[in-house]
N, C-alpha and C positions, 0 to 999 in steps of 0.2 A: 869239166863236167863233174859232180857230185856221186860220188857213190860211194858204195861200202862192199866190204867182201869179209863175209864171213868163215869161220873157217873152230876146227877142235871137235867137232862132233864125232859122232860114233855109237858100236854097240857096244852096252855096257850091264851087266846083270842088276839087277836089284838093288839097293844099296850102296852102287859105287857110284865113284864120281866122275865128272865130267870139266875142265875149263874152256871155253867157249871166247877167242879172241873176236874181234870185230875193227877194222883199219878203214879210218874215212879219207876221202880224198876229194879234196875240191871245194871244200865249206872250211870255214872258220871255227874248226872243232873245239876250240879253248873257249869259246860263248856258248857253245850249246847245249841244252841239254839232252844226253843221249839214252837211248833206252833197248831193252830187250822185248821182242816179242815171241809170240811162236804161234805156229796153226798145226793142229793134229787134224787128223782124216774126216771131213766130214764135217767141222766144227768151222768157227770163224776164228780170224788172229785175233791172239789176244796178247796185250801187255802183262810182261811178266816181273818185270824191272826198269827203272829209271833212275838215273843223276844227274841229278844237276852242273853246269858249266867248271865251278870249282870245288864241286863232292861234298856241299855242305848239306845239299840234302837228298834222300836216296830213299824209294821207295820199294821195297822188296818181299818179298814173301820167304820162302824156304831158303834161297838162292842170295848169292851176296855178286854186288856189280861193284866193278871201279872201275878206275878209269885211268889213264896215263897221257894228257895233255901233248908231252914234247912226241910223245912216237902217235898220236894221232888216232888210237886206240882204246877201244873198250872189251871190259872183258866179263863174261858172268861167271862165277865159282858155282858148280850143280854138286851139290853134297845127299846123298841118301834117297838116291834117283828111287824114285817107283815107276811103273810101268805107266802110268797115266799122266808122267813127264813125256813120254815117248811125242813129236812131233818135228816138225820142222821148225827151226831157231831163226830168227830174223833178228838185224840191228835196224835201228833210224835214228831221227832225233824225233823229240816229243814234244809236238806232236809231230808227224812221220810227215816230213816233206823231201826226201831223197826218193827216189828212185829205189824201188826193193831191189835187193840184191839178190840171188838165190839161195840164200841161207845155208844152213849146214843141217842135217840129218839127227837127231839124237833120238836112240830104237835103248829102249831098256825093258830088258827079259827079264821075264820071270820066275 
């Protein structure tokens, strides 16, 4: 069965960072492309990050994703958190056909 478990979140003040692992299991992770999402309170998920199968192409915003094929794994780099990062981190592929996982928590104060 396919899923993923994400995991690195946290509180973290203003400014600082965060890495954000994410380990699939059950798909053909070395074809896929995988991506980051998140849903803050209130709000709808939304795509935050994606890469492509063999990291040739990566669409990003503030935040840098890669990837690591042989362990199966993705991971997003959150550098110069603002509080309006603050939500819950989801992985999948893109577009999102796993089974959400319950993501991890990232709360950044102000």
């Amino acid at each position: 069965q396919a899923q993923v478990l994400e995991s690195g979140g946290g509180l973290v003040q203003a400014g600082g960072s965060l890495r954000l692992s994410c380990a699939a299991s059950g798909i053909t992770f070395s074809i896929e492309t995988m991506a980051w999402y998140r849903q803050a309170p209130g709000k709808e998920r939304e795509l935050v990050a994606g890469i492509s199968s063999r990291a040739s192409t990566k669409y990003q915003g503030r935040f840098t994703i890669s990837r690591d094929n042989a362990k199966k794994t993705v991971y997003l780099q959150m550098n110069s958190l603002k509080p309006e990062d603050t939500a819950v981190y989801y992985c999948n592929t893109d577009p999102a056909s796993i089974n959400w996982g319950q993501g991890t928590q990232v709360t950044v104060s102000s």
